[in-house]
N, C-alpha and C positions, 0 to 999 in steps of 0.2 A: 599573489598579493592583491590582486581587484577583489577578489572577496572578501581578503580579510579587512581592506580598505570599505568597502561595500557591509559587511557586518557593524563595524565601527560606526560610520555613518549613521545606518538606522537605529543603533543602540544611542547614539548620543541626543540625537533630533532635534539638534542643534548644531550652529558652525561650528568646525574643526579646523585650526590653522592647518595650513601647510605644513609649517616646522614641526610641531604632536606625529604629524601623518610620517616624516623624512625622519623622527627620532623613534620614533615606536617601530618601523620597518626598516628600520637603517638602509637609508636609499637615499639619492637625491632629488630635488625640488624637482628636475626635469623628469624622472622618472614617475614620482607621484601626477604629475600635469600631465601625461603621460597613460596613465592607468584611469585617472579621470577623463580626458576624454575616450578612451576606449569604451569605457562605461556608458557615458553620454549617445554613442554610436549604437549600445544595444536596446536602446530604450528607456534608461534613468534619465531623469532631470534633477541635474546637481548645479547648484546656483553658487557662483563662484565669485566673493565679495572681496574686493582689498584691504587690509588689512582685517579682517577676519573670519577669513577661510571657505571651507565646501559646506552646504548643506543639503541633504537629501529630500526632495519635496515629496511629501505624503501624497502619494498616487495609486494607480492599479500595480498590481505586483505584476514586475516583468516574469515569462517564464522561460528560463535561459540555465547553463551551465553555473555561472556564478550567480545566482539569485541562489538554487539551490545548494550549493558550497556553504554559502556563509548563514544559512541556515540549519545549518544542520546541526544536532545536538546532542551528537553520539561517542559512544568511543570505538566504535567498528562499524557499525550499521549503516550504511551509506558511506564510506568511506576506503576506497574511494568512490565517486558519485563522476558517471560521463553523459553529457545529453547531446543527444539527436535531433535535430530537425523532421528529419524523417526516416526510419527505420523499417527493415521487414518487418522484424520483429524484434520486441525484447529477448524473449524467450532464448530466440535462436542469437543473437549476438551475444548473450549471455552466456552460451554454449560454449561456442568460438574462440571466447576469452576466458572460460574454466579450461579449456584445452588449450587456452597460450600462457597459463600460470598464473590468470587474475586471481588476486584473494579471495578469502571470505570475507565476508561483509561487500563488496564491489558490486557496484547499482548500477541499471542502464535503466537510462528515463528519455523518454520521446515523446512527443510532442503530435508526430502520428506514424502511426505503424500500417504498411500495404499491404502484410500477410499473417496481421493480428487471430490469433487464435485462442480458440476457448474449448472445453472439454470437448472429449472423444472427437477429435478434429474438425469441430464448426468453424467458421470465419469469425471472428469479431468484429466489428464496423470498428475502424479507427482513425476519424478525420483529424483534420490538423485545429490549434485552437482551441479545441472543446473540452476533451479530457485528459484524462490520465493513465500514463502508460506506462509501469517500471516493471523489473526486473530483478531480485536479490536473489546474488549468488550465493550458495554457501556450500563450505568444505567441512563439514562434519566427521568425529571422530569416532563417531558409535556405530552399532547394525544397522545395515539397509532395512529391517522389521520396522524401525522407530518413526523412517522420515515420513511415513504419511503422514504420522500426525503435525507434522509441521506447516500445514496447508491450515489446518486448525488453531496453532500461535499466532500464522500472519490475518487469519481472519478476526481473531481479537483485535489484533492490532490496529489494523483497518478499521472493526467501527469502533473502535475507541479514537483514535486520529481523525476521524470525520465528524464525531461528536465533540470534541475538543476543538477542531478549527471551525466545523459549523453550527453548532449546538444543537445539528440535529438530532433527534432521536433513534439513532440505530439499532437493529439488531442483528444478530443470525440466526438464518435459516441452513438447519443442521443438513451436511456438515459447515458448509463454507459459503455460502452467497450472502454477502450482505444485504441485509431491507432497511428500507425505511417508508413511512406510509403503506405498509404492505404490500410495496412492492420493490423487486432488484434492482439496488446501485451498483453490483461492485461483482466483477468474476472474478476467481483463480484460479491457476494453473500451476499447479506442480511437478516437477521432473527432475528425472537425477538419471546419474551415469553410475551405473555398478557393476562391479568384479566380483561374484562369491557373495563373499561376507564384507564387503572392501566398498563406502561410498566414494564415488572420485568427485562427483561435484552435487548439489542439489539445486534448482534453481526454483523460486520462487514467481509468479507473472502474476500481476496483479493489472485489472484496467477497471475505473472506476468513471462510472455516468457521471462527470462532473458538470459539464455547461449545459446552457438548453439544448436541445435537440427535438426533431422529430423519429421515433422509432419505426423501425418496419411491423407491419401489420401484425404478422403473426407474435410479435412479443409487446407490443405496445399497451395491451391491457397487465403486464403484471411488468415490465420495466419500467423505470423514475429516471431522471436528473437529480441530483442535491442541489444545482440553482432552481428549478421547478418550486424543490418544497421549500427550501428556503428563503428564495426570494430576492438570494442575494449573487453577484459574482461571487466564486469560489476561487483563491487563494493558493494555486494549485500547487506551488513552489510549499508552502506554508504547510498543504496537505501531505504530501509527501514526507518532508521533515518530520511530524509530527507522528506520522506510522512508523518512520523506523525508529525516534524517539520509544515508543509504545514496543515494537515490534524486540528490540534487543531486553524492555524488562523482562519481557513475559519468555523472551528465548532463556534467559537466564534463569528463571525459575522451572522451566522445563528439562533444564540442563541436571539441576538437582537431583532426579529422578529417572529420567530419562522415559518420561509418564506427562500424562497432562494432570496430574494427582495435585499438581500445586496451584493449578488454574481452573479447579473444578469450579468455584462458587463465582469465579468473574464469569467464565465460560457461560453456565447457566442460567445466572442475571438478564443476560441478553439473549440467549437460546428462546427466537419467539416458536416453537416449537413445545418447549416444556411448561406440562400443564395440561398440554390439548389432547383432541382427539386428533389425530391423523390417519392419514390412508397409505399407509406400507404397500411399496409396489414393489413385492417379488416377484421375478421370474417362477416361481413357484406357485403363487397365486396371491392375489392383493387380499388385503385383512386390514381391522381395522382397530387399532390400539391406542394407549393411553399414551402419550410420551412422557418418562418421568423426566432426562436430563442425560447429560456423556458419563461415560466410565473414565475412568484414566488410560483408557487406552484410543480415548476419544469416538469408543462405538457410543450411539444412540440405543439408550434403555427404552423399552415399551412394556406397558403392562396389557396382556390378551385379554379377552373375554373372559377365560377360565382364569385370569390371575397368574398366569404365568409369565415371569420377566423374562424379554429375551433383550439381546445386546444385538443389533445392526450395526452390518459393518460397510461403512460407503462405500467402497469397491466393488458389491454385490446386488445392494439393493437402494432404493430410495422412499422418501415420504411426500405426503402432499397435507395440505391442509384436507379438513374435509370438506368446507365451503372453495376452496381456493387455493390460490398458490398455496398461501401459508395457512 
């Protein structure tokens, strides 16, 4: 009920009797007074008049359990939604709970994770306060072939939720890193549990440069913050909502196909890759090609010197700008 009491509030932004609050939750006075100060105890300031009512003082967005609840604006995607103070990891809690029957859609968000991790088993720095840390679980009904490319819908997702909560200008850097300023806000991490032909769970890990911070040396010339370029506190309760908002279109329309064939021209919009030259780093040996944009199978197209398109597939190899990161 505090969320959806806590929803209410910020949609009205204005006082709310008591009596609306006790007849719309069918509770009593004590229970709502109740639910208000609990609220008050995680950080809201709700100003509480006689004879009429609570109101929710426009402040910094708390980042808590029920901030994220009652924003949310899904009809699976975050739903259910559980937050940590402090966590190993998304990832791995994420696991734990697809092996205790959590659903699809079921989100784990933390606040700071102590065994945060990013591709082929780096560390991620994950302090408390600063960013963003979730987790989407999902139970998919199709071939274990398909769910790579699902690291590719949530990374749509992503910068379209951070361009709509912060109006920055994002992109991606093929397959999955999000940029801005040309340089990285945003990791993923994707993993799944399989039998055969049989997925048991996929889980999604997402951590996103949200606050200021200082980076360590060796990544601090091609990693950003979004309060950096933006200039503003970031929203982070706000952020989140807003990616899985994003994140369930674009699974839906992936779902039609079972292809990213329905996300090709958003995909390559923000693909700051397509267009350029890049430097293909195969194991085989680096080359230097044109990138035209994704297949629906989410490989990167390049065109060679000789004109010949080939299709990269992220599992195998990667690209670079030719000046730079990107």
């Amino acid at each position: 009920m505090k969320s959806e009491i806590l929803a209410l509030l910020r949609e009205r932004a204005d006082y709310v009797s008591g009596q609306e609050l006790c007849e719309r939750f069918k509770v009593s006075r004590t229970a709502v007074w109740k639910a208000i100060n609990q609220l008050k105890k995680e950080g809201y300031r709700i100003e509480a008049v006689q004879n009429k009512g609570y109101l929710l003082a426009k402040e910094e967005e708390v980042f808590g359990q029920h901030e994220l609840e009652s924003r949310m604006q899904t009809a699976w995607a975050g739903k259910p939604v559980t937050f940590y103070d402090t966590i190993d990891s998304t990832n791995l809690r994420a696991k734990l709970e697809a092996e205790s029957g959590a659903g699809h859609g079921t989100l784990i968000v933390a606040d700071m994770q102590t065994s945060g991790r990013g591709r082929r088993g780096r560390s991620w720095n994950s302090p408390a306060g600063t960013n963003v840390y979730f987790t989407l679980l999902l139970k998919p009904e199709f071939a274990p072939d398909k769910a790579s490319m699902l690291t590719l819908v949530m990374a749509l997702a992503v910068a379209e939720g951070i361009r709509v909560t912060t109006g920055i200008d994002t992109g991606i850097k093929w397959p999955n890193d999000i940029v801005a300023d040309g340089r990285k806000v945003c990791g993923i991490l994707t993993e799944m549990s399989v039998e055969q032909d049989y997925i048991h769970y996929v889980v999604i890990g997402v951590g996103i440069n949200a606050g200021k911070q200082e980076f360590a040396p060796e990544i601090a010339a091609t990693a950003a913050d979004l309060e950096e370029i933006c200039g503003n506190k970031i929203p982070r309760a706000t952020l989140v909502a807003e990616i899985m908002k994003a994140f369930e279109k674009y699974y839906a329309l992936f779902l039609q196909n079972l292809d990213l064939s329905g996300l090709l021209e958003a995909y390559n919009a923000v693909c700051v890759n397509c267009g350029k030259e890049v430097r293909v780093l195969d194991p085989k040996g680096e080359y230097v090609a044109f990138a035209k944009g994704i297949d629906p199978a989410g490989e990167l197209l390049v065109e060679t010197a000789d004109g010949n398109i080939q299709a990269i597939y992220a599992g195998e190899v990667s690209v670079r700008g030719i000046y730079g990161y990107v």
